[in-house]
N, C-alpha and C positions, 0 to 999 in steps of 0.2 A: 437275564441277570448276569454281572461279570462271574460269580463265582456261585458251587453249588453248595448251598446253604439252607438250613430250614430255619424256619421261624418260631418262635412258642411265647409262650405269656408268662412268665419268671413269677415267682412270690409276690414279688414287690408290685404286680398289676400290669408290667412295664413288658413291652414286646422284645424278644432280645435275639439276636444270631445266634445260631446252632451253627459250627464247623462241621466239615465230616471229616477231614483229620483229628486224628485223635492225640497225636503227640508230632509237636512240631520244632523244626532245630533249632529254633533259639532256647525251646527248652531244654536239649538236649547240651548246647555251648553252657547251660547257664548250671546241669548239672555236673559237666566235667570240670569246671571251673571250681565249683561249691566242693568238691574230692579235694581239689588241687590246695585251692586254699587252708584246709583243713590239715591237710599236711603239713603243710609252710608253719600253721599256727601250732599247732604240736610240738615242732620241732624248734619253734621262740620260745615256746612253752617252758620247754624241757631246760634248755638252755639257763632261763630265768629262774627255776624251780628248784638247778641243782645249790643257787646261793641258801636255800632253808636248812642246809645240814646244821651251818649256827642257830637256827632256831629249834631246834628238838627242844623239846622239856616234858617231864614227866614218861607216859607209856610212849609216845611217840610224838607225831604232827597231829594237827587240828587242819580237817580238811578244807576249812572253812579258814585258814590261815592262807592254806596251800592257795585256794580259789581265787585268794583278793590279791593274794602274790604276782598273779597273771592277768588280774585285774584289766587292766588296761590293754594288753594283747587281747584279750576275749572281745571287749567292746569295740577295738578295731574292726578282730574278726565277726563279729556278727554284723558289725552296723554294713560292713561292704560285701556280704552276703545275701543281706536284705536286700541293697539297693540292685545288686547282681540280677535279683529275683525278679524284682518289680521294674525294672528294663525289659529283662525276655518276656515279662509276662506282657508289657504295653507294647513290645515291636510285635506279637502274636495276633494282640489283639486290634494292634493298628492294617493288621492285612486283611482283615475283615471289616474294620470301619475305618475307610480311612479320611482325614480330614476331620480328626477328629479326638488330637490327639492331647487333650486335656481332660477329656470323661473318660478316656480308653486306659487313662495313668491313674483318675483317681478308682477307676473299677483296679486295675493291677495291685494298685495297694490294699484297697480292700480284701481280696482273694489272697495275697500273702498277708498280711495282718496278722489273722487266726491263728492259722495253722505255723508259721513261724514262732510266735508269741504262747499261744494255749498247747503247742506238741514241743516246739523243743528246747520252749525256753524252761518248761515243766520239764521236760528230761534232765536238764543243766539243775535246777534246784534240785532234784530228785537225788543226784551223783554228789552235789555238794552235802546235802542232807543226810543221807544214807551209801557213803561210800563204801559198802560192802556188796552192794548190788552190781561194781566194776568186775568183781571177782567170774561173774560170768564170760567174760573174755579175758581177762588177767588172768584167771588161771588154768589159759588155755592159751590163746595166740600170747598174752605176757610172757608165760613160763618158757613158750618155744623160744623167744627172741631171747631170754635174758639167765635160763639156766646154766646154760655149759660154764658162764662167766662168775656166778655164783656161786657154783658147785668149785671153781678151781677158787674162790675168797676163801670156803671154808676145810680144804684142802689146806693151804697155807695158816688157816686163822687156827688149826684146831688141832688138839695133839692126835696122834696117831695111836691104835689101841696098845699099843707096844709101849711107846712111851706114858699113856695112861698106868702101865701096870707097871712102870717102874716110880713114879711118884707118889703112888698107893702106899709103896712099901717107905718115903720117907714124911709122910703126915700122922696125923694126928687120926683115931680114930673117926669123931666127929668129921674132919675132912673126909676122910674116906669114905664115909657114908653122904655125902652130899656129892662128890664127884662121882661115885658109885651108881644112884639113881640117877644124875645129869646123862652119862655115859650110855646107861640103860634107856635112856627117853629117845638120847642121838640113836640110839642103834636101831629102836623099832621104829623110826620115824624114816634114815635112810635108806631101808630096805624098797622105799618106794620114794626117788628124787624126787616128784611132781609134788607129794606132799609139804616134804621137806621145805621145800623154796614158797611154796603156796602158802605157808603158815605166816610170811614175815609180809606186812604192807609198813604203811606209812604210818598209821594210827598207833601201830603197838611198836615199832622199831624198837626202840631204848630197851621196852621190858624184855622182846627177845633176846636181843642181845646181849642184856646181862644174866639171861638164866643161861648163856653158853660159854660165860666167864667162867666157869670150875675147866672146862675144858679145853679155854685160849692159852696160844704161848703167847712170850713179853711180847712180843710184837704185832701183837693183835688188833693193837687199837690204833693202828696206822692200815689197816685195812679196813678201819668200818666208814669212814668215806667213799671208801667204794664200793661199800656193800651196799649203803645209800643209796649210791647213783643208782643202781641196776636196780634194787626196788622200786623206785623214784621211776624208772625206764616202764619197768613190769606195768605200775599202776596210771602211767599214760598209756600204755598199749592197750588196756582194757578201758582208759576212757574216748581214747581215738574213737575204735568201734562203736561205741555209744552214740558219739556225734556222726559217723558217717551210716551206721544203719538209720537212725531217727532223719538225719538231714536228708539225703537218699527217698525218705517217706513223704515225708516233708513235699518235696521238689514233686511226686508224683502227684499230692495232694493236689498243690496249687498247678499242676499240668492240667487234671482234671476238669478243676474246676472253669480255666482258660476253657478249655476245647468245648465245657458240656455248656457251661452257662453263658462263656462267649461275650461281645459287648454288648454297649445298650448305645445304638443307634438314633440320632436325633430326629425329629419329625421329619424333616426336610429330604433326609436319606434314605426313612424309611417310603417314602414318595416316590423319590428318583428311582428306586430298586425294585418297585409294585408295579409303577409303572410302564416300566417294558413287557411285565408279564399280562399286560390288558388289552386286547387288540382294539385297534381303533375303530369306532364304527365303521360300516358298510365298507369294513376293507376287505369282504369276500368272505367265503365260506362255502356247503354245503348248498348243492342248488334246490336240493328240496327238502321241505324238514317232515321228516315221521313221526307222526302222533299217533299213540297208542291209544283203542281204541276201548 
């Protein structure tokens, strides 16, 4: 046989190649590619996402605004994703059958199908649906990338305790008692930044931000554009990860499935490949044969 290979009988009844590679470099071109891309589209993402600051209304954004926003980047990026996939998976599987490479494409698509479709197109509805499930990386690799810049918005955005206790002394009771608790909610919340900044996403923006009006000077509301962005930043950094640990799984999935169930060979081939392993009559052997007695 050209190559070492085992044979098995697959669900379907159908005789199929076994590889003994278990992961091979087109999978591996098709995984560094599926990072790269991912990136690329993030980063159109972001770009396209920052025009929603005109769209607030109410507590915040509607993530399901935010999704359809990039609408169109998304469907780029997946549909060249797919096809990324179901190429390495047909050149994989055309080195084990070759000549043959219209079953060996629609096996490739079959094997990414699933698991593109039922794992991560299920992740993508899941993040749209339940955008608080981002927070597991957002408020962690988000808050790395996007604090320090945050933390100097509301430095600039927010009076200083000093100046807090000199405008005390010219309001109104009732003010005082509203900037009073505001003031108290900032101080137990700053004691620990990671909270602080972890508190603001997309959904609630507006309402956060006006519960920290007792505490903005006039020119506050010329920074909350940019308070925007870096939220905006934060809550892609916790969706990047989503897409590249699931994609990541994804790509091992359909590796898997290449190597272990392999392709399904035509009659004709599976002939040619048996038949070198059958020696021809009376082409020699054993000069005497032992029978067991």
């Amino acid at each position: 046989m050209s190559s070492s290979s085992d044979y098995y009988i697959n669900s379907s009844g159908q005789l199929s190649q076994q590889d003994d590679t278990s992961y091979t470099p087109s999978t591996n071109w098709s995984l560094y590619t599926f990072i790269g891309i991912t990136f690329v589209f993030f980063y159109l993402k972001y770009n396209s996402d920052v025009s929603l600051y005109d769209k607030l209304n109410g507590d915040g954004l509607s993530s399901l605004i935010a999704f359809k926003n990039s609408l169109f980047y998304f469907l780029m990026y997946f549909i060249t994703i797919f096809i990324l996939q179901v190429t390495a998976s047909s050149i994989d599987l055309n080195k084990s059958c070759s000549n043959n490479g219209a079953n060996n494409f629609m096996t490739a698509v079959g094997y990414c199908f699933g698991p593109w479709i039922f794992i991560f197109l299920v992740m993508v509805i899941i993040l749209v649906k339940f955008p608080f499930v981002k927070k597991a990386f957002s408020d962690v690799i988000g808050y790395m990338a996007v604090s320090r810049k945050i933390n100097d918005i509301f430095s600039k955005a927010l009076y200083s305790s000093q100046d807090l206790k000199d405008r005390l002394r010219d309001i109104g009771d009732k003010e005082q008692e509203k900037i009073a608790l505001a003031d108290e909610a900032i101080m137990n919340i700053v004691q620990n930044k990671s909270v602080f900044v972890n508190q603001i996403n997309l959904q609630n923006f507006n309402k956060f931000w006006s519960s920290l009006e007792p505490l903005m000077k006039s020119n506050a509301e010329e920074l909350k554009k940019n308070l925007f962005n870096e939220v905006l930043r934060k809550d892609n950094w916790g969706e990047l990860f989503w897409y590249l640990y699931t994609g990541i799984f994804v790509c091992f999935v359909v590796s898997y499935n290449v190597s272990v169930k392999g392709c399904k060979k035509t009659t004709e081939q599976l002939e040619k490949d048996f038949s070198t392993d059958v020696p021809l009559p009376n082409s020699g052997g054993p000069d005497h044969v032992y029978i067991p007695v």
